[in-house]
C-alpha positions in Angstrom: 130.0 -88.2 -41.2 129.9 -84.3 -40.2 132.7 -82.1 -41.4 133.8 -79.1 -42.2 135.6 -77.9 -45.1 138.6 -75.4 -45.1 139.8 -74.0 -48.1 143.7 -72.8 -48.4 145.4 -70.5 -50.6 149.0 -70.0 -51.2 151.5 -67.5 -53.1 155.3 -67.9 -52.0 157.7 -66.0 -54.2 161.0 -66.2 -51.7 163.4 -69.3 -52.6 163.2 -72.1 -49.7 160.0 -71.7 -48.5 157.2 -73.9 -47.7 153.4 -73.4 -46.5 152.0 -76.6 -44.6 148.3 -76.4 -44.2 146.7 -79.4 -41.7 144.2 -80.7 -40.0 143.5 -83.9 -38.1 145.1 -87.3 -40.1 145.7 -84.8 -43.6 148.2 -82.2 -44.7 149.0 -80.5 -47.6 152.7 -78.8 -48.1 153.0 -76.3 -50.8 156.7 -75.0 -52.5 155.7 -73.4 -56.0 157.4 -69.7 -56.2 155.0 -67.2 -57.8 151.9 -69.6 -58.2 148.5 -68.8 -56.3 147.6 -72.3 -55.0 144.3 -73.2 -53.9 144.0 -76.2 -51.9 140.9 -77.7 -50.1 140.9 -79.9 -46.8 138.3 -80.9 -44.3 138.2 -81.4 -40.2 136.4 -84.8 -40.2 134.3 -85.9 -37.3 135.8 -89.5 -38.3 139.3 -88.5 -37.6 138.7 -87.1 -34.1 138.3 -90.0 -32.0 135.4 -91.2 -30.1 133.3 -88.4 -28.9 135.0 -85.6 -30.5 133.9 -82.9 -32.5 136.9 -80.5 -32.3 139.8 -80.5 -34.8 142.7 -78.2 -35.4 143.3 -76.7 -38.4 146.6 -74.7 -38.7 149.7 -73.6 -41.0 153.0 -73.2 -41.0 155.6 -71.3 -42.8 158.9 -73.1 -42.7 162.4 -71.7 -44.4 165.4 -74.3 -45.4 162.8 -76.4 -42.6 163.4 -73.9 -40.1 159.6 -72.7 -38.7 159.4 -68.8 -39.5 155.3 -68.8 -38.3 152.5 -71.2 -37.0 149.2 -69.8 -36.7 145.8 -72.2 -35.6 142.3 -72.1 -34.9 140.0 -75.1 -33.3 137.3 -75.9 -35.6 133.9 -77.8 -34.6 133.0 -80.5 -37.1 129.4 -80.7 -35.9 128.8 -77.4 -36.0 131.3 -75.9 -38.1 132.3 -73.1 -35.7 135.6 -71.7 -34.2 136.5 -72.1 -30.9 139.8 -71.3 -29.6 142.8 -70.0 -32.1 144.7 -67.7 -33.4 143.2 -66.7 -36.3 139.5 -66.7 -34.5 139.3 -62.8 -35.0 140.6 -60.6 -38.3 142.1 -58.4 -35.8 144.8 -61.2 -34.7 146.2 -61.5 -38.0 148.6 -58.8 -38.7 151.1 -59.4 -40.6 154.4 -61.2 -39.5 157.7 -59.6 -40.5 160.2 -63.2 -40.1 163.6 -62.5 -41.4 164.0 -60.8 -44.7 160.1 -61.9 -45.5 156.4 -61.2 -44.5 154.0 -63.5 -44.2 150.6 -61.8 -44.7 146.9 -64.3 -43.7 143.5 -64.4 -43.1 140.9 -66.2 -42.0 137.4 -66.4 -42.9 134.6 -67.7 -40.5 132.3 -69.2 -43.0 129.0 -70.2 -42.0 126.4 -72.4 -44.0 126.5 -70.8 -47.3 123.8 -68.5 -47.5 123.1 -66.0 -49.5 125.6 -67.3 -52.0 128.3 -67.0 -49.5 131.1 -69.9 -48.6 130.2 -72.7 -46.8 133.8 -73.8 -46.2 135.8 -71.6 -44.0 139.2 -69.8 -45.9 142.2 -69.2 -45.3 145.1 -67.7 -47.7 149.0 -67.3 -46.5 151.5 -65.0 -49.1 155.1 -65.3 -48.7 157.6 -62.3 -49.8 160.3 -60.6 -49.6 160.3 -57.6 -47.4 159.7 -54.6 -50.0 160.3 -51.4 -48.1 163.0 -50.5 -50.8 161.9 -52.2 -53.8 162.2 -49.2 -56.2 165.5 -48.7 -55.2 166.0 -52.4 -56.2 163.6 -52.2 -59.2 165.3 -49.1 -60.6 168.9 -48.5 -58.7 170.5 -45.1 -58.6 172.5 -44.6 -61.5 170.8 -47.7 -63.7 169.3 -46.9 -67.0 166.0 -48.0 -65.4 166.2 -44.3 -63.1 166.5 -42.9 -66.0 163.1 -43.8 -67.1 160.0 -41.7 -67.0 157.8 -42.0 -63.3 155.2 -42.6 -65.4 155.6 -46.0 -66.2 155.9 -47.1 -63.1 153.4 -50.3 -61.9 151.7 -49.0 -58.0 151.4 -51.5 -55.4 147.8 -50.2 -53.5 145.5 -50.9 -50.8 142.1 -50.1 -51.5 140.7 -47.6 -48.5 144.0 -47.4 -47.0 142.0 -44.9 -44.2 139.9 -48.3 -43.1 142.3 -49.9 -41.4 140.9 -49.9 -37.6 138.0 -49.8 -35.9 139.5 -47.0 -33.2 138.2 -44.0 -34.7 134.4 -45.1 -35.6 134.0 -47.1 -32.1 134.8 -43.9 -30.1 132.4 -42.0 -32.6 129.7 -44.4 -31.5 130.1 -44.0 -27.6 128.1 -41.0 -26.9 126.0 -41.0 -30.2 121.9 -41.8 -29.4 120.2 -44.3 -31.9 118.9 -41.8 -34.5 122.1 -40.3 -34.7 124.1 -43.6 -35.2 121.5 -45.0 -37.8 121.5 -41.6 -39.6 125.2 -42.1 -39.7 125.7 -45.2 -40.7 123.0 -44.9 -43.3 125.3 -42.9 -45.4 127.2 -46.4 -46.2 124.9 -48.3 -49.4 122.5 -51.0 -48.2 122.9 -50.3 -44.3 119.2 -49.6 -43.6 118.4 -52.8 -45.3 120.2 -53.7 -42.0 119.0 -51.3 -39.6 115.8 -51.9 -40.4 115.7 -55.1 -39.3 116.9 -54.4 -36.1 114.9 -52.3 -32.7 116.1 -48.6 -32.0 117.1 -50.4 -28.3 119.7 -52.9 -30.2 121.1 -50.5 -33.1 124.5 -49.3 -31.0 125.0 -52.7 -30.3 125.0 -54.1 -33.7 126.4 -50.8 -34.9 130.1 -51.5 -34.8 129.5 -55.0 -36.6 127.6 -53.1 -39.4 130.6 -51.0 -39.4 133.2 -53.6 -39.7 131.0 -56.0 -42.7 130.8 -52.7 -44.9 133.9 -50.6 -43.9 137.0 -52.4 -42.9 139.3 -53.3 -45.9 142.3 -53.4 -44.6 144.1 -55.0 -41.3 147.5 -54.2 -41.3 149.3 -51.1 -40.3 149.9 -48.7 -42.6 153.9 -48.7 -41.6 153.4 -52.8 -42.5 151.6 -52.1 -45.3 154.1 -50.0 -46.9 156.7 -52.4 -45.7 155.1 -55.0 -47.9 155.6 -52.2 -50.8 152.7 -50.4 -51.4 153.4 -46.8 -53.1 149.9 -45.5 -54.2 146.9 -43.9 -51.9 143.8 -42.3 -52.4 142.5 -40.7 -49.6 139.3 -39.0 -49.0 140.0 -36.2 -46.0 137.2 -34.6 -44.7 135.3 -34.0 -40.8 132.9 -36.1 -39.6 129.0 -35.5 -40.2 127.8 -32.1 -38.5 125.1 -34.0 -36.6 127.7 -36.6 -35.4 130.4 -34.3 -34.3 128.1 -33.0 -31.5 127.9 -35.7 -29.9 131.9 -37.0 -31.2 134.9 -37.4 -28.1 136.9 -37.2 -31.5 138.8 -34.0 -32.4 136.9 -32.2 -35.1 139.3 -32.3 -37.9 140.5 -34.0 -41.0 139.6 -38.0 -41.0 139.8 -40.8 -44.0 135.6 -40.9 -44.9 134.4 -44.1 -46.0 130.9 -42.9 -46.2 130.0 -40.9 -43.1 131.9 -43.3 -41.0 135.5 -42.1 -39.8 138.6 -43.7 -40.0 142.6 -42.7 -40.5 143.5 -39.6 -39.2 144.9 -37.3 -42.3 147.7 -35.7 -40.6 148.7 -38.8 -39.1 148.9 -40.6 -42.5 150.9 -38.0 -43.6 153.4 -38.4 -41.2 153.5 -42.4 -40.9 154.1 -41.7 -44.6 157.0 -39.1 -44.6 158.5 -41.2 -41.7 159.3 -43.9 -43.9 160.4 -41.9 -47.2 162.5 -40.5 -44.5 163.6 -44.0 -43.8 164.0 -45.4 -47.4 165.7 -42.8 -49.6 165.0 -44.1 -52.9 161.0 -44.7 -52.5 158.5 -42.5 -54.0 154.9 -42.5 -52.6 152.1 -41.0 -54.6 148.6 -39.9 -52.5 145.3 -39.5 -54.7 143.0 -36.7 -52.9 139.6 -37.5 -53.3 136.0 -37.1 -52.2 134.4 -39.6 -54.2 131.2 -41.0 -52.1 132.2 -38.4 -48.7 128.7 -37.0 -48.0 127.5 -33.2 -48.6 127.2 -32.7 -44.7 131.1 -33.5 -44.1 133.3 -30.6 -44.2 136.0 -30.6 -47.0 139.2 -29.1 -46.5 140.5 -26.2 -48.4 143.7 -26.1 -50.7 145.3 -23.8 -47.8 143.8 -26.4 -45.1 145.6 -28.7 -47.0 148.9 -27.1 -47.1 149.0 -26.5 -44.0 148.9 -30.3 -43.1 151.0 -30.9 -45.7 153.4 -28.7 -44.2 153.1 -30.1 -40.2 153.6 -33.6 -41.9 156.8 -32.1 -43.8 158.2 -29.9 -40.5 161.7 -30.9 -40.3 162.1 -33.3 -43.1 164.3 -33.5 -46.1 161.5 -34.2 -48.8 160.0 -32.3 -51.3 156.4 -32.1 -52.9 155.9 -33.2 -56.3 152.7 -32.8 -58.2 150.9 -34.3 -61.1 153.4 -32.5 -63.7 156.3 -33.7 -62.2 154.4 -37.3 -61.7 153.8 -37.1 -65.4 156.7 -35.4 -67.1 160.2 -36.3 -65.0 162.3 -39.5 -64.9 162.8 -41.2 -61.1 166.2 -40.2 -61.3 164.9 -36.8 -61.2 162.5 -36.9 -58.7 164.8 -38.7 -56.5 167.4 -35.7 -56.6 165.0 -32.8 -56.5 163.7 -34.6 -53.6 160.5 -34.8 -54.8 159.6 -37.8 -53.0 155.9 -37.2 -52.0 153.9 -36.9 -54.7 150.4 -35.3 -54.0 147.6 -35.3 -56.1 143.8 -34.4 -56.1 140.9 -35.2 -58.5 143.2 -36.5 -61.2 141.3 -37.8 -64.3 142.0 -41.5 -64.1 140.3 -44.6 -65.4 139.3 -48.1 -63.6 138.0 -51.5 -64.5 135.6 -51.2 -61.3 132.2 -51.3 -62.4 129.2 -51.6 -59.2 127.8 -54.1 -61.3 131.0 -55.9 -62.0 132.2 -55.7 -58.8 129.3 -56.7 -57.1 130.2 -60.3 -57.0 131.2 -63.3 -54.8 133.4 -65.0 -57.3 135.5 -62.8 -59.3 134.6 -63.6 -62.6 132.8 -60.6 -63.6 136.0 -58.6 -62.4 138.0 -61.2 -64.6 135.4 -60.0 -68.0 135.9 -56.4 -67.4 139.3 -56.5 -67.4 139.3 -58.8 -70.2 137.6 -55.9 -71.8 140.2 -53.1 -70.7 142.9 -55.4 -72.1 141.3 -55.4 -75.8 140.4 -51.7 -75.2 143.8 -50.1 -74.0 142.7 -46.9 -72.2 144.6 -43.9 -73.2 144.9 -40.3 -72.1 144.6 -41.0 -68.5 147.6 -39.8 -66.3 146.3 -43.4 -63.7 144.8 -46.1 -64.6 144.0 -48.6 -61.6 143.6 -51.8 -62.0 140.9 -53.1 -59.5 141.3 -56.5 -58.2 139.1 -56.3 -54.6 135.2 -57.7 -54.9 132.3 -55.3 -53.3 130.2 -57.9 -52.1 129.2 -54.8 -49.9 126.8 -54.1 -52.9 124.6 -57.0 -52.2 121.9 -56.8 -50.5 121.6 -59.9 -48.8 124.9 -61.0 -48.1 125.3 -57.7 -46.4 122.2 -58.5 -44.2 123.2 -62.4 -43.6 127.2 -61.2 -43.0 126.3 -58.3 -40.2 123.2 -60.2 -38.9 125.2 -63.3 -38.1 128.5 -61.7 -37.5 131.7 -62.3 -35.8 135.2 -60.6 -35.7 135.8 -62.8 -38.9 132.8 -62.6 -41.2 133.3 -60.2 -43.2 132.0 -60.5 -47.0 134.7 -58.7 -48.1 137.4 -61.6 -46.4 135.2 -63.9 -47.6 135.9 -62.6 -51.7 139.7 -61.7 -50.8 141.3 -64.7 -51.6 138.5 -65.8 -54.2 139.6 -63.2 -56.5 142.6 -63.1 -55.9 143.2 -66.6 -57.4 141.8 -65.5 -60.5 142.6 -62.1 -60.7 146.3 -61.8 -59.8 147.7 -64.7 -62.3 145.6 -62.9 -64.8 148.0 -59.4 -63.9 150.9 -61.5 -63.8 150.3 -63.1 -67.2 149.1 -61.9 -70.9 146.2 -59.5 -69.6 148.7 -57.5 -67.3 150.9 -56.9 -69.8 148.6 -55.2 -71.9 147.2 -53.6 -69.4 150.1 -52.3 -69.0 150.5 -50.8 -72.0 148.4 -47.9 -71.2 149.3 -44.3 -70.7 150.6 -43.0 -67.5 151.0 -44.0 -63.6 149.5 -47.8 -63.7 147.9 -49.1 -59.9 147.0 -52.6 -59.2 145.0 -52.0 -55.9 143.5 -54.5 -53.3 141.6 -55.3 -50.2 143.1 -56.8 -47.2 146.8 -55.8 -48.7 149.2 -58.7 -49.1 152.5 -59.9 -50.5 151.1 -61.2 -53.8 149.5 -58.0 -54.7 152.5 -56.3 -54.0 154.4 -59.0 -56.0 152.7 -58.4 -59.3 152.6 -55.2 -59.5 156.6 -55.2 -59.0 156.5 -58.0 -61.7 154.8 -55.8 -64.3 156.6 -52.7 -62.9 160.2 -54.7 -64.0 158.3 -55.8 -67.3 157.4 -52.0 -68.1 160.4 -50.5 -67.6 162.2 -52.9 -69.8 
């Protein structure tokens, strides 16, 4: 009889917790600490009563059997599609903050499985502890572990920390004509095998769902995502295209550039940033200046343009500056009493498993190889060395056409690899692999799409491991 398959992923690494997936006549309850669980259950036409096609599939996060979060979405048998919930759209799934844990989710919309894609809808639910001081915990103030170089500190990261909403790039849209928006959104690879399939008449209306399939990686705040312990960011500051900005309500100055296509504004990063060093006074943030992929026609700022952000951001505060020397050459202990808590960086010779050809996949296991490789092959002389544990389906052609083509709020192809990988990558970093990987010289950074607790929980693990 017609059904339709949802596929649930777990990581809990707080005592006492549980994650109870269900759906019509089945459930599934899952307790391991520090185990990425992968569970699969199906909304079964059979199970629904006479003339019913709707089922609800939902979980919830329960504490000592007290219910910290429930979260739901309707799901049609027949047809496989979502009706009402709350999980229907990416953008109602931030993460909840319950206690002394967050509990970070997604859902993916799946459709029938083409172009390689799932068939079965997903859905993944981490459980941790709230990490806004865990290097204060990690390495306490006076603890032999402060005394130990920066340098061997493990990086919680999101990948494209600047793509975390839609605001920017929709208002770039609203007064932008056809030509200008496919020009624009033809920076970002494989989008014209998009536009192209589309009329001039229909492009802004399709535009922002382009957008979201090839740009959006994260969907938390950045306060929630630094909450949930993430110290590392690469940013790529710059204004928007010349030949947009005519047209732009936006205020021409410094944004996050995933392509051409705008996102976090730079000085406001900065200061959501210094906010909550000012907050936590044992943290240490790093920030990776790049350009990397920002087009010709976007201005770059200059080192005094720079500064002088740096310095608005700062206006007031208690918090130094650091640098790459001081990232490289002093002890936390030091940092923490110079003050240097703000570590800024640009165009720093580091090395990555990601690989377009690696990373170009739906399942992870190519990601899995090349870090295989990296473990046999120790890199060395590199003062960062991220490890890369997010897919770019984005790179293939015809799940980028299917995704944007069919889209919703929710079907995104980068979702749709999130918790995918991350069942085979993260256990990997946890285990043998990480530890070697870990062995390598300088700053290590485990970054990731769609940021989450487990992430954050290895990279904490290996950070405890490396320090001794």
């Amino acid at each position: 009889m017609p059904s339709k398959g949802i596929i649930c992923f777990s990581y809990i690494a707080v005592p006492g917790i549980s994650i109870e997936f269900s759906v019509p006549e089945v459930s599934v309850t899952k307790h391991e600490e520090r185990t990425y669980t992968r569970d699969h259950l199906e909304v079964e036409t059979k199970n629904l009563g006479a003339f019913k096609f709707t089922g609800r599939f939902s979980f919830t996060v329960r504490r000592d059997g007290r219910d910290l979060a429930n979260q739901w979405v309707d799901v049609n048998a027949l047809t496989g599609s979502l009706e009402n919930g709350t999980m229907k759209d990416m953008e109602q799934t931030p993460s909840i903050f319950a206690e002394d844990v967050v509990i970070v989710y997604g859902f993916y919309d799946a459709g029938p499985g083409a172009a390689g894609l799932p068939k079965q809808h997903e859905c993944y639910v981490t459980v941790t502890q709230n990490y806004s001081d865990w290097m204060r915990d990690v390495a306490p103030p006076g603890s032999e572990k402060a005394d130990k170089p920066f340098n061997r500190m493990v990086l919680p990261s999101p990948h494209d920390i600047g793509m975390n909403s839609m605001q920017n790039a929709q208002a770039m849209l609203q007064r932008a004509g056809s030509e200008t928006i496919k020009s624009t959104i033809g920076t970002l690879p494989h989008a014209f095998s998009i536009l192209n399939k589309v009329a001039d008449s229909a492009v802004k209306g399709i535009a922002p769902d382009i957008i979201r399939g090839l740009s959006i990686t994260q969907k938390d705040s950045l306060e929630s995502i630094l909450k949930l312990g993430a110290r590392y960011f690469e940013f790529r500051p710059a204004k928007c295209l010349r030949r947009l900005q005519e047209f732009s309500p936006l205020e021409d100055t410094w944004y996050f550039q995933h392509g051409g296509i705008p996102g976090m504004l730079y000085l406001q990063f900065l200061h959501d940033v210094v906010q909550f060093l000012s907050d936590h006074a044992d943290e240490i943030v790093v920030v990776q200046n790049r350009w990397d992929g920002v087009p010709e026609d976007c201005p770059r700022p200059s080192d005094d343009d720079l500064r002088g952000i740096l310095e608005e951001a700062l206006k007031d505060r208690d918090i130094q500056v650091g640098n790459l020397e001081d990232m490289l050459h002093k002890s936390i202990k030091e940092l923490r009493e110079e003050r240097k808590r703000l570590i800024v960086t640009r165009d720093v010779n580091q090395v990555s498993n990601y690989d377009d050809a690696a990373n170009a996949t739906l399942n992870g296991d190519t990601i899995v190889t090349a870090l295989d490789h990296m473990g046999e092959n120790s890199p060395k002389g590199h003062p960062i060395v991220l490890l890369q544990c997010q897919a770019t389906a984005t790179n293939i052609r015809d799940v980028i056409v299917y995704s944007v083509l069919s889209s919703d709020a929710s079907t995104s192809p980068i979702l749709a690899t999130k918790p995918i990988c991350d069942a085979k990558i993260l256990p990997l970093l946890k285990g043998n692999l990480g530890g070697k990987l870990a062995e390598s010289e300088g700053v290590v950074v485990v970054l990731n799409d769609f940021f989450d607790g487990a992430t954050s929980d290895c990279a904490i693990e290996l950070c405890k491991n490396r320090l001794g």
